[in-house]
C-alpha positions in Angstrom: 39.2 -4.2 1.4 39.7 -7.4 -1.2 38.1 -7.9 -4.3 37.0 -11.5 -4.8 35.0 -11.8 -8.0 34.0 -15.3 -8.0 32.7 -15.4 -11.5 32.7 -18.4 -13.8 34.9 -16.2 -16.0 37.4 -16.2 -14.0 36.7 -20.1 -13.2 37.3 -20.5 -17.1 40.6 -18.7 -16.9 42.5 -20.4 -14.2 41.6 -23.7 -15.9 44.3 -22.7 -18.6 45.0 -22.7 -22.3 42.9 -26.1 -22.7 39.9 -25.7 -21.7 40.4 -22.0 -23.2 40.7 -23.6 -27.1 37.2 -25.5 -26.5 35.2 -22.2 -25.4 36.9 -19.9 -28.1 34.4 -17.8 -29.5 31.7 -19.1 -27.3 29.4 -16.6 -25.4 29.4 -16.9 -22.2 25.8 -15.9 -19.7 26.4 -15.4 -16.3 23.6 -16.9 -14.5 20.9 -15.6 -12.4 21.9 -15.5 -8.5 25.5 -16.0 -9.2 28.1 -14.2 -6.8 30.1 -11.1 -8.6 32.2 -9.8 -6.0 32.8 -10.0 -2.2 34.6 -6.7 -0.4 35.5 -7.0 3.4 34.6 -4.9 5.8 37.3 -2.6 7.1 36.1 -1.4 10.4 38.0 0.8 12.6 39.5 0.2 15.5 40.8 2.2 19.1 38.1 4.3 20.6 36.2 5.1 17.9 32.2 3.3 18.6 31.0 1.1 15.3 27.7 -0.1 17.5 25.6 2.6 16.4 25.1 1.9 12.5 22.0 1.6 10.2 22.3 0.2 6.4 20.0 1.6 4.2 19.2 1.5 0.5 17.2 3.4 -1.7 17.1 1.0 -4.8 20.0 2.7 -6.5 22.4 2.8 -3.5 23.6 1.4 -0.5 24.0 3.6 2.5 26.2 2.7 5.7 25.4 5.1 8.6 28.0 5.2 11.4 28.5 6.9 14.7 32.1 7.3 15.4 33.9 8.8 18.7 37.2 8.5 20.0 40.7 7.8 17.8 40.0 6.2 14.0 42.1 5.0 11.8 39.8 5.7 8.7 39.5 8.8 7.6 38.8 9.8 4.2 40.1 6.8 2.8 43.5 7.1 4.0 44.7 5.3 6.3 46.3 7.2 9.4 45.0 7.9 13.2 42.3 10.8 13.5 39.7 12.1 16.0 36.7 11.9 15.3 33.4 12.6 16.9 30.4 12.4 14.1 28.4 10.4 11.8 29.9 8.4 8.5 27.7 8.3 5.3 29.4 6.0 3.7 27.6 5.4 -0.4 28.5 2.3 -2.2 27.5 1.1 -6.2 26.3 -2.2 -7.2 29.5 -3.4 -7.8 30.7 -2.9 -4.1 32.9 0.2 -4.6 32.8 3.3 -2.2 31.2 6.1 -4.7 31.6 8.8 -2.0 31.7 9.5 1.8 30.6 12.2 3.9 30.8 13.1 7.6 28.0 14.7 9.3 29.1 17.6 12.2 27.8 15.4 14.9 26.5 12.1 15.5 23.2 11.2 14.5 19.9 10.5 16.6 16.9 9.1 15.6 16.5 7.1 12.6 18.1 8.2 9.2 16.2 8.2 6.2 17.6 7.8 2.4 15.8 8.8 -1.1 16.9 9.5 -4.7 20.8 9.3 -4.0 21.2 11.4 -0.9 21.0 10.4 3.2 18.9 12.9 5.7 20.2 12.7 9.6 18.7 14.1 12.7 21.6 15.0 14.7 22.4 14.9 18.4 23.0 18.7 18.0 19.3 19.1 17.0 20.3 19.8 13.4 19.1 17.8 10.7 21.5 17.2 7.5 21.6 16.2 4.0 24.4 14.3 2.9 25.4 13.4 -1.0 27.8 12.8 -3.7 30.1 15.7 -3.7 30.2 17.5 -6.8 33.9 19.5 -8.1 37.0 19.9 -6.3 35.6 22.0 -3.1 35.9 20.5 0.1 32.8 18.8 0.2 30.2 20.0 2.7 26.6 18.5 3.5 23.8 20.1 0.7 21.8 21.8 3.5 21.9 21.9 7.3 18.8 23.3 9.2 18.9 24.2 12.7 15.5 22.4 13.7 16.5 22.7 17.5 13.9 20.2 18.7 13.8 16.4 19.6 15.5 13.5 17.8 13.7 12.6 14.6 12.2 9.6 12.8 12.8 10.4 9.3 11.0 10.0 6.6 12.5 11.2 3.0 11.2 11.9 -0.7 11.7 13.7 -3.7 10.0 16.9 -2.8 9.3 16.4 1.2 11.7 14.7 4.5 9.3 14.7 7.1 10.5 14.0 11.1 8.2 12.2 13.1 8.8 12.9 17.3 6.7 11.9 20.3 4.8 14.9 20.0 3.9 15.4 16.7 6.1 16.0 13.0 8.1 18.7 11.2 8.4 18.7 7.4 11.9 19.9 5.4 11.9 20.6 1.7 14.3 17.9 0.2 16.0 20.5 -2.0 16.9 23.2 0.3 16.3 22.4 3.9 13.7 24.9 4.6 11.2 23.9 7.1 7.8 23.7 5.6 5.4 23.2 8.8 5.1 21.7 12.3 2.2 19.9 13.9 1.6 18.9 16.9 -0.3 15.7 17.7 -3.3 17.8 19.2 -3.8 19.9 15.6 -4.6 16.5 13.6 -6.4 15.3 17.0 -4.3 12.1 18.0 -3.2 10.7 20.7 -0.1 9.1 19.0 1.1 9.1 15.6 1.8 6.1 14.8 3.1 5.9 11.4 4.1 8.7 8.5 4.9 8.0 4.8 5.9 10.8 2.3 4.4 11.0 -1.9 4.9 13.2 -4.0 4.3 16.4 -2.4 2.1 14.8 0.1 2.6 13.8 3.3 0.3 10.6 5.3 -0.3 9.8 9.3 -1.6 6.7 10.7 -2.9 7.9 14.1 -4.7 6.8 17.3 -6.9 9.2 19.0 -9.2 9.6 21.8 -11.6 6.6 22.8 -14.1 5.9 20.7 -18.0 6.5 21.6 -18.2 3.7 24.4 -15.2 4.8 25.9 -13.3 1.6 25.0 -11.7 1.1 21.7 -8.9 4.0 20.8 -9.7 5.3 17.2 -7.5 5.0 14.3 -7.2 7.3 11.5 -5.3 7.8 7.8 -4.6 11.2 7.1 -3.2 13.4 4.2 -1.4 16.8 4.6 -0.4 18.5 1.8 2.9 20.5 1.5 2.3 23.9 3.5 0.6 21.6 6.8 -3.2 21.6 5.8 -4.6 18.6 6.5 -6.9 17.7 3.6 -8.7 14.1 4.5 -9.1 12.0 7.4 -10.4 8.3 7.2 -11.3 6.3 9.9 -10.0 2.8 10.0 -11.9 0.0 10.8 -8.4 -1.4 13.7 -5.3 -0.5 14.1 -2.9 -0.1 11.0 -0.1 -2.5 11.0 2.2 -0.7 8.6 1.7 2.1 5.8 3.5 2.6 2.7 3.0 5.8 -0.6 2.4 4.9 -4.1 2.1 8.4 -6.3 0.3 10.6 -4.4 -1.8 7.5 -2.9 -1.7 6.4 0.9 -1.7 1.8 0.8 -2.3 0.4 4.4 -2.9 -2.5 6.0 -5.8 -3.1 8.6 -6.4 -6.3 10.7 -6.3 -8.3 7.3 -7.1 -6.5 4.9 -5.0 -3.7 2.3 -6.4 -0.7 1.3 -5.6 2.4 -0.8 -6.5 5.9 -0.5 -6.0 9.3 -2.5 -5.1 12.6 -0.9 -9.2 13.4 -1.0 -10.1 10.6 1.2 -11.2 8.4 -1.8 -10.7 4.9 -1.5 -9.4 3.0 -4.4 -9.6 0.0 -3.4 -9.8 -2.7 -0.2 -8.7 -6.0 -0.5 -8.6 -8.7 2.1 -5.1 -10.5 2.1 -5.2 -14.9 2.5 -2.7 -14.3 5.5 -3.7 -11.1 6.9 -1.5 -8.1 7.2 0.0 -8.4 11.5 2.6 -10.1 10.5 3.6 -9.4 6.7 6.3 -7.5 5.1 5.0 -5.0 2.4 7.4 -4.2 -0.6 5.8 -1.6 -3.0 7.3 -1.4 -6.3 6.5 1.9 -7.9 8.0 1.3 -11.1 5.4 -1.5 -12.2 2.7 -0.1 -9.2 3.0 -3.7 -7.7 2.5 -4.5 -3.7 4.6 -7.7 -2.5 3.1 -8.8 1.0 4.8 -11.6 2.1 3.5 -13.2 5.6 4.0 -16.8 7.0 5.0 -18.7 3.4 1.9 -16.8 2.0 3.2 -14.5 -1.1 0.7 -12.3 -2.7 1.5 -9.5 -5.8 -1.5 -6.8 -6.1 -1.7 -4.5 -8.7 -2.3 -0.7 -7.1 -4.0 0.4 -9.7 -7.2 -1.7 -9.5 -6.7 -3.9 -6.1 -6.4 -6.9 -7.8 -4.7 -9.9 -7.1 -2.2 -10.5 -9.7 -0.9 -13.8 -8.1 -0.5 -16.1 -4.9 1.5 -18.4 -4.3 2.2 -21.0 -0.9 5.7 -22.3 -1.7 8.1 -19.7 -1.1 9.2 -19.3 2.6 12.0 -16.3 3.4 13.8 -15.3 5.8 14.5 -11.9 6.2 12.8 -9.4 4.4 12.7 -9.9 0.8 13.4 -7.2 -1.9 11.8 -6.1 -5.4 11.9 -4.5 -8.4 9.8 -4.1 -11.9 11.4 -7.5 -13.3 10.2 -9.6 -10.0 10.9 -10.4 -5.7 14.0 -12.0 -4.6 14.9 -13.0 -0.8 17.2 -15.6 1.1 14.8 -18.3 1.5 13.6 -21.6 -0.3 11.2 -22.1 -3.0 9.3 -25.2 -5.1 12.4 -26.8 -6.2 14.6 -25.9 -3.4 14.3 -27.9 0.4 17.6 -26.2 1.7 18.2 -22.3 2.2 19.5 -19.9 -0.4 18.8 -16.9 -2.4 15.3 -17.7 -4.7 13.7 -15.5 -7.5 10.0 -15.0 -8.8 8.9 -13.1 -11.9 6.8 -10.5 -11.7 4.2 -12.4 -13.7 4.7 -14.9 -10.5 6.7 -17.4 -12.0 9.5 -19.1 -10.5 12.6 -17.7 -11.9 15.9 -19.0 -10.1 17.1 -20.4 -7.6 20.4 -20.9 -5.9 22.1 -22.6 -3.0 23.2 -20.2 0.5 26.9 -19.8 0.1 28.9 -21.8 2.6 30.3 -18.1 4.1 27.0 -16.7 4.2 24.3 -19.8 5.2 21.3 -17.5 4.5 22.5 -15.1 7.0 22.7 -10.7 6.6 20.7 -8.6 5.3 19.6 -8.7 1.8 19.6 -4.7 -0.4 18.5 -4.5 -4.1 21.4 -2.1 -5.5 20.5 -1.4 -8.9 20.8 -4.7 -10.9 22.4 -6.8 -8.1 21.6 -8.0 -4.9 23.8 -7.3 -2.0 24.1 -9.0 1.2 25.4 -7.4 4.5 26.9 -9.6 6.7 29.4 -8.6 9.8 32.3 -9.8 7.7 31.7 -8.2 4.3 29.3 -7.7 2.1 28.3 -10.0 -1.1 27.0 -8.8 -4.5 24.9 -11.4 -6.5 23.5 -11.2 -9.7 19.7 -10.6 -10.1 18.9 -11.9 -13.9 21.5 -12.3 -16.2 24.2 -10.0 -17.0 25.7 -9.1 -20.9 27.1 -11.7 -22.9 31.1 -12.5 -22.5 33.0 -14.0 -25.5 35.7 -16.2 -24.0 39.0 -16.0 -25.4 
């Protein structure tokens, strides 16, 4: 693993004593978008299989989740030839550092979920798994293991609730302890197929699809809330089929053949919205902190405020690639903007203004996977990973 901070500071400094005298006692910003470190990625090799992975971040942190088998020769950040036969949880900061690591007992099925610090697994052994940051000098050891003993899990994780979703219906965990709160099968919230699940605060929501409707023809669709001990409290019927859910509070937001709506655990609709370039093919990024939605579809950018519906701003002139990332100060993704015709990494406020914009480095050219790690932005590439800055930094006096 290097350490390659490409900072103008350290530009300043290899330009020597001259250069030096000019800028004594000068501040220094670091600018918007600029690199701050690059680490490369040691991978192992041998036996052991690095094909099943999943990054994930949670805002704060940025998980790596690795199925290993067969001879490594990482282990525990030593270097040195060990068997293996499990999952990796590997946590890094947003300065690219390795805060902590954690194997699971076996690999991992299904699709990992991460929240508030900590990584939840469904394991191949029909266990699901919470992983953290060790705490003391014990040997560190998962915070809770439950012996669910059914089918791989689709994950999804809170502060209070990890719920599995499975072909034939959902089980839910408490996030502290493990203990299973409820099970449902698909036939007791009358669907067909779940389709989608979303966890807030205490509450958990299904998109569904049920029988046929009345003429036999169109399958139903419908937004439910559960609370915490498996009742189900509301179901809505939707007017299509949901193209992707997502929890604000305790509130359910979905999209619908075009149009966004929100709903609270009652059933009450706050508000419904139709978006300029529909919702099929959009990317939704909800920002609790400043209860803002991001939908980004096909160069149409729109911010709406959850707590009225309302359309804070549009705008036509931002195009991304990948899927863009948010916080309370704004949206950043690899992409261009207004004053930008080639690809790189582009900025808007959260009041919609364009904020910065810089060019794609050579090494990356727009390419990875772009996580918001507390105040930087990282990018996950299958060399390495990158860590830009996403507004400026402190002040530096140059000496």
């Amino acid at each position: 693993m290097t350490d390659d901070r490409l900072t103008r500071r350290r530009l300043l400094a290899a330009t020597g004593p001259g250069l030096a005298a000019v800028v004594a006692g000068c501040g220094y910003q670091p600018g918007s978008g600029e690199i701050d470190w690059h680490e490369e990625r040691t991978t192992s090799t041998g036996l052991s299989r690095s094909n099943d992975e999943i990054w994930l971040g949670d805002g704060r942190t940025l998980f790596h989740v690795r199925n290993r088998s067969g001879t490594s020769i990482e282990h525990d950040g030593d270097f040195g030839f060990a068997s293996v036969d499990d999952a990796r949880v590997t946590a890094y900061d947003s300065s690219g550092q390795v805060v902590w690591g954690l194997s699971a007992e076996t690999q991992y099925a299904g699709d990992p979920a991460v929240a508030h610090g900590a990584a939840y697994l469904s394991l191949e052994n029909g266990h699901v798994t919470a992983l953290e940051k060790p705490t003391g000098d014990d040997d560190p050891e998962p915070r809770w293991t439950t012996d669910w003993g059914g089918p791989a899990l689709s994950l999804r994780a809170g502060s209070e609730l990890v719920v599995g979703v499975h072909d034939d219906g959902l089980v839910c965990f408490d996030a502290d302890d493990g203990e299973e709160r409820f099970t449902l099968e698909r036939e007791a919230v009358g669907a067909d197929e779940l389709i989608d699940a979303g966890v807030a605060d205490g509450w958990v929501w299904l998109t569904t699809a049920g029988g046929p409707s009345a003429d036999g023809n169109v399958a139903e669709f419908t937004l439910q809330s559960i609370t915490g001990d498996g009742s189900v409290r509301s179901m809505t019927a939707l007017q299509g089929s949901p193209d992707w859910l997502e929890t604000s509070g305790t509130n359910a937001v979905v999209g619908v053949d075009g149009t966004v709506s929100a709903r609270t655990p009652a059933g009450d609709r706050r508000f419904s919205l139709a978006l300029e370039a529909g919702t099929g093919n959009g990317t939704p990024i909800l920002v609790d902190e400043s209860a803002r939605l991001y939908h980004d579809s096909r160069g149409a950018l729109e911010a709406i405020n959850i707590a009225d519906g309302e359309v804070a701003w549009r705008r036509n002139d931002y195009s991304f690639r990948g899927t863009p990332v948010a916080d309370a100060d704004g949206i950043y993704g690899q992409g261009s903007g207004p004053d930008m015709n080639e690809c790189g990494l582009v900025a808007v406020t959260g009041a919609g203004d364009p904020w910065w914009g810089v060019s794609s480095l050579a090494a990356l050219d727009c390419s990875g996977d772009l996580y918001l790690v507390d105040d930087r932005l990282v990018v996950v590439t299958d060399d390495g990973m990158y860590g830009f800055r996403a507004e400026p930094g402190r002040r530096w006096t140059v000496l």
